[in-house]
C-alpha positions in Angstrom: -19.8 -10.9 -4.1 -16.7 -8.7 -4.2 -13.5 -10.9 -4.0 -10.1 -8.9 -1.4 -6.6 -9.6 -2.0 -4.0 -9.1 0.5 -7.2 -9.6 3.0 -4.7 -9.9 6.0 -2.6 -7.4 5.0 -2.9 -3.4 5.8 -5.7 -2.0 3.2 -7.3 -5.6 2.7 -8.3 -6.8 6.2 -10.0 -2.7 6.4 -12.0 -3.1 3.2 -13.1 -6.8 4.2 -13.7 -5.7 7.4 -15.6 -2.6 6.0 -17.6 -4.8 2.9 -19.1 -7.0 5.9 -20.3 -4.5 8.2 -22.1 -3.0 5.3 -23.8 -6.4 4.4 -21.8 -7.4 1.2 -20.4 -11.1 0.6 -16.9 -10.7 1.2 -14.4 -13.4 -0.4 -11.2 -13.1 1.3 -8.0 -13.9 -0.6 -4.7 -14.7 1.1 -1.7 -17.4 1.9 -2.8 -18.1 5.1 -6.1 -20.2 6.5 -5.1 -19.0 9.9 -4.7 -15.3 9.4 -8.3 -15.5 7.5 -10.4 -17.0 10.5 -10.5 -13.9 11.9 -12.6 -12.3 8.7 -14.1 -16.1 8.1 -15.7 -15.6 11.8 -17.3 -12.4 10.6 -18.6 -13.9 7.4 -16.2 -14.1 5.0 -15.3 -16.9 2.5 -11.8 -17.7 2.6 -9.8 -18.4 -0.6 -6.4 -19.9 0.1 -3.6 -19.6 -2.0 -0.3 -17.5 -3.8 -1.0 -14.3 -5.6 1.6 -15.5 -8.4 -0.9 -18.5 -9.6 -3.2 -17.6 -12.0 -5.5 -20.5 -11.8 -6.0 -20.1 -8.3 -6.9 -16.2 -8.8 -9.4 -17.0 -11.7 -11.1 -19.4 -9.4 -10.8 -16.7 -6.8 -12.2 -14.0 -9.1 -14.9 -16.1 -10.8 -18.2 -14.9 -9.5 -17.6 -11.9 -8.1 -19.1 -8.8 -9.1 -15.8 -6.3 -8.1 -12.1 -7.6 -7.2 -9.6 -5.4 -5.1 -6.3 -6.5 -6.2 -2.7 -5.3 -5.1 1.3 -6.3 -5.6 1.7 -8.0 -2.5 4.8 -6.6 -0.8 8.1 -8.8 -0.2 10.7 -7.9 1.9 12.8 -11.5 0.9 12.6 -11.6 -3.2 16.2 -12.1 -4.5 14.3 -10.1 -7.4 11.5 -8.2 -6.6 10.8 -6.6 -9.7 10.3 -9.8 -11.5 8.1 -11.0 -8.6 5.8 -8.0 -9.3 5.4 -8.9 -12.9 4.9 -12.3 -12.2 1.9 -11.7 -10.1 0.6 -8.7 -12.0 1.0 -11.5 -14.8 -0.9 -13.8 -12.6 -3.9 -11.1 -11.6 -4.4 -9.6 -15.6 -4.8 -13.4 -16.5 -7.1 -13.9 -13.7 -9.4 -11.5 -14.7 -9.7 -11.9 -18.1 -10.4 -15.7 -17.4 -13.0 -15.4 -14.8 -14.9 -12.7 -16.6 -15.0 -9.8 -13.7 -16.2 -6.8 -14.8 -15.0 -4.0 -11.9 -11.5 -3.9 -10.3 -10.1 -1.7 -7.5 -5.8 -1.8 -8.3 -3.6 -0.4 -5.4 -1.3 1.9 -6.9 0.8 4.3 -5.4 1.7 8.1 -6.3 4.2 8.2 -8.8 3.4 5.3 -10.9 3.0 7.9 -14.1 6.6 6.8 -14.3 8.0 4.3 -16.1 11.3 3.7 -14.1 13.5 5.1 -11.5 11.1 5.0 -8.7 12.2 1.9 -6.7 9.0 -0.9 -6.3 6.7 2.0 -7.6 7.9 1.5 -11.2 6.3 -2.3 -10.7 3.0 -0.8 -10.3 3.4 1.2 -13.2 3.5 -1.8 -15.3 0.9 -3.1 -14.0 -1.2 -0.1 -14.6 0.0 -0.8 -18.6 -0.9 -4.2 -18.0 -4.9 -3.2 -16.4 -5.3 -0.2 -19.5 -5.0 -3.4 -22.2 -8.0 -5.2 -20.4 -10.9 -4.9 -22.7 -14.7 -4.9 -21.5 -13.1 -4.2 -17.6 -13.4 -0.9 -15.5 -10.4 -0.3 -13.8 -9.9 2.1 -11.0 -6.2 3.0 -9.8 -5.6 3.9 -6.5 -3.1 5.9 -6.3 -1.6 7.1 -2.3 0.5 9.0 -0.7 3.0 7.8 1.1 1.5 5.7 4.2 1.5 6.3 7.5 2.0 2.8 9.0 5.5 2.8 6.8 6.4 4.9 10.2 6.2 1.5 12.2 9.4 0.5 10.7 11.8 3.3 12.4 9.8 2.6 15.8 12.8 -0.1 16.9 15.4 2.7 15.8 14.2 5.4 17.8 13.3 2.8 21.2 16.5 1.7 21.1 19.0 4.6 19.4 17.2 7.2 20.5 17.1 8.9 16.9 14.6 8.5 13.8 15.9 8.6 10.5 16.0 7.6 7.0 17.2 7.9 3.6 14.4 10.5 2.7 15.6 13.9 3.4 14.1 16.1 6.5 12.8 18.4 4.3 11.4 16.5 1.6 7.8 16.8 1.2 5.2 13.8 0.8 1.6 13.7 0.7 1.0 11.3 4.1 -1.9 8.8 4.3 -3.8 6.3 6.3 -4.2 2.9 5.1 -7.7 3.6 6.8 -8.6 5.5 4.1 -7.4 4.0 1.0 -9.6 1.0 2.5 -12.4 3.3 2.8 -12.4 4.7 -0.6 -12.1 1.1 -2.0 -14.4 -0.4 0.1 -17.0 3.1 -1.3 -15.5 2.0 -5.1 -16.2 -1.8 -4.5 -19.7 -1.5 -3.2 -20.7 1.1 -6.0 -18.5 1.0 -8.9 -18.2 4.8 -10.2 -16.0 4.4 -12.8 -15.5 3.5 -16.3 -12.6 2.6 -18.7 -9.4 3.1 -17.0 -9.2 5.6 -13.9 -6.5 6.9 -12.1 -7.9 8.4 -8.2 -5.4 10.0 -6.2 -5.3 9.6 -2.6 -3.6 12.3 -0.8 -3.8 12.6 2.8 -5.3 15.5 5.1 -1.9 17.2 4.3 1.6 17.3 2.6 4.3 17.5 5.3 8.2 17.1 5.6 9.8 14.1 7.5 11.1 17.0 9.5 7.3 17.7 10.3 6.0 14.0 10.7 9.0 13.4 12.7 7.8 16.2 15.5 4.5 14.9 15.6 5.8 11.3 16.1 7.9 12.2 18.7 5.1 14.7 20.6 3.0 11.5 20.3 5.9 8.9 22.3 6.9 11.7 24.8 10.3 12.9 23.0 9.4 16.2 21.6 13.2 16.7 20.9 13.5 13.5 18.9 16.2 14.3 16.3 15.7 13.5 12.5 18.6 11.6 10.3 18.6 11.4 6.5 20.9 8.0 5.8 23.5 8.1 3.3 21.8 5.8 0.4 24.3 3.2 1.0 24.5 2.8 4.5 20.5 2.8 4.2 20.5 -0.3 1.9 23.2 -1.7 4.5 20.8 -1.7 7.6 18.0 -3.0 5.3 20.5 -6.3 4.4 21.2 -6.7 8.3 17.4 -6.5 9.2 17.1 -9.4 6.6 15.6 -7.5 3.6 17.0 -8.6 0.3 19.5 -6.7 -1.4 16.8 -6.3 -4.6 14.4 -5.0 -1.9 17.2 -3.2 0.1 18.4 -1.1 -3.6 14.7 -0.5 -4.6 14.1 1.2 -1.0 16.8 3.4 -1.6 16.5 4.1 -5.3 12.6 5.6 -4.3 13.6 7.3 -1.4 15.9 9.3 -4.2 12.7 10.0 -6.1 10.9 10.9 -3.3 13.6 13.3 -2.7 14.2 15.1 -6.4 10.6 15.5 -6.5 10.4 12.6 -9.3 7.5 11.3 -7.1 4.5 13.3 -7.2 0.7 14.0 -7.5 -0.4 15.2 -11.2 -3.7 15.7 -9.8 -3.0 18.7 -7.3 -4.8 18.4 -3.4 -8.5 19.0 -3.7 -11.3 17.7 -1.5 -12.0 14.8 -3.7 -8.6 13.3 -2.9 -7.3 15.0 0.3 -8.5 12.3 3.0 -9.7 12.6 7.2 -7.2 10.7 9.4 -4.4 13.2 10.5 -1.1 11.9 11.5 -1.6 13.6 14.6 -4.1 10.9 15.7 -2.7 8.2 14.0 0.5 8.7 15.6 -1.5 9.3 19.4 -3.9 5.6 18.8 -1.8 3.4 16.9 2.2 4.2 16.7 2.8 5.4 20.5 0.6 2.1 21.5 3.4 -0.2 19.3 6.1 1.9 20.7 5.1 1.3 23.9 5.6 -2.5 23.5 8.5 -2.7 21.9 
């Protein structure tokens, strides 16, 4: 049995999806009995519930020979960094209750540092938190940035014509597909590799500019000539407020896109085949963003 947070959400509805094709029991964590049918009708077990409540995560957990667990993401915490530890609270406790032996963490790139990297500092702690587990393997995902965080400028450019963000044009970020965090999981989850604490980086076929993902975004929706526009931080944390993201969210946003963008954000490991990953954005960006453009 291999228990999946965030099971609905981008990397956890992959590695379910993935787990069950290749025959393994599959229970599927998440707030929603609706959103879980789907895997439920593919043979999941559902297990309903918050990720800040450690009883229901140790009942989750118990059992299972593997978890995948993650800091679900929050767009409407008045304070997301205390949200983070509460559930990284939640998940620690969890594990050392129900007695798992193997867990899968999603980090992130850049969670070597303590502070100073927006949300990514939150999963720093919770890599301290994961190294004080005794008698647990622990393997830390850590990504690039991802390629579906380009669904969130789609609006912008449908209806103002321009792409843009606080991260400068020529900044330079190793890009990913959740695809293949969720494949590399799924391949940790299945056959546990690791011992101790690890740290796996995750990088991407590629490091590229925005400049550079912006072309190929806007090859892939028809506007070749699709201009690039690095925010002022401010007015970056203003249009997250009106779009309804909290102002915790909205500061943390802006506080990693300045890491991103003094190079505070980066991969200790170096590219090497072990972490450099298939999808290129080049398809992603021709199957999946020019599709949800097209709708919008």
């Amino acid at each position: 049995m291999i228990a999946v947070m965030g099971a609905t959400g981008h990397t956890g509805r992959m590695i379910s999806e993935r787990l069950l094709a290749a025959g393994s029991e599959v229970r599927a964590l998440g707030r929603s009995t609706e959103r879980l049918a789907g895997l439920v009708d593919k043979g999941a077990e559902a297990a309903v519930g918050e990720a800040t409540d450690a009883s229901y995560l140790a009942g989750a957990f118990r059992g299972a020979d593997a978890v995948y667990t993650l800091i679900p993401p929050s767009v409407v915490a008045e304070d997301y960094p205390a949200f983070q530890d509460q559930a990284g609270e939640a998940i620690v406790s969890a594990i050392e209750e129900s007695g798992v032996g193997h867990v899968v963490f999603l980090s992130s790139v850049g969670a070597d540092q303590p502070a100073g990297t927006g949300p990514i500092a939150g999963l720093h702690r919770q890599e301290v938190r994961l190294r004080s587990l005794e008698g647990v393997d622990v393997l830390a995902l850590r990504p690039g940035f991802f390629f579906e965080n380009h669904f969130e400028t789609l609006g912008l450019i449908k209806h103002q014509g321009i792409n843009g963000s606080a991260i400068a044009p020529d900044t330079t970020l190793p890009m990913i597909a959740t695809r293949d965090i969720a494949e590399a999981a799924a391949e940790a989850l299945m056959a546990p590799d690791f011992s101790g604490f690890v740290v796996r980086e995750l990088l991407g076929p590629r490091d590229m500019t925005m400049a550079e993902a912006n072309g190929i975004i806007g090859d892939a929706i028809g506007n070749p000539d699709l201009p690039y526009v690095q925010f002022p931080y401010e007015d970056f944390e203003a249009a997250l407020a009106q779009m309804g993201i909290s102002a915790s969210i909205a500061a943390l946003y802006s506080e990693m896109a300045r890491a991103f963008n003094t190079g505070m954000v980066r991969s200790l490991e170096g590219r090497s085949p072990a972490n450099t990953t298939p999808t290129s954005l080049e398809a992603f960006a021709a199957e999946v963003l020019a599709p949800a453009y097209q709708a919008i």
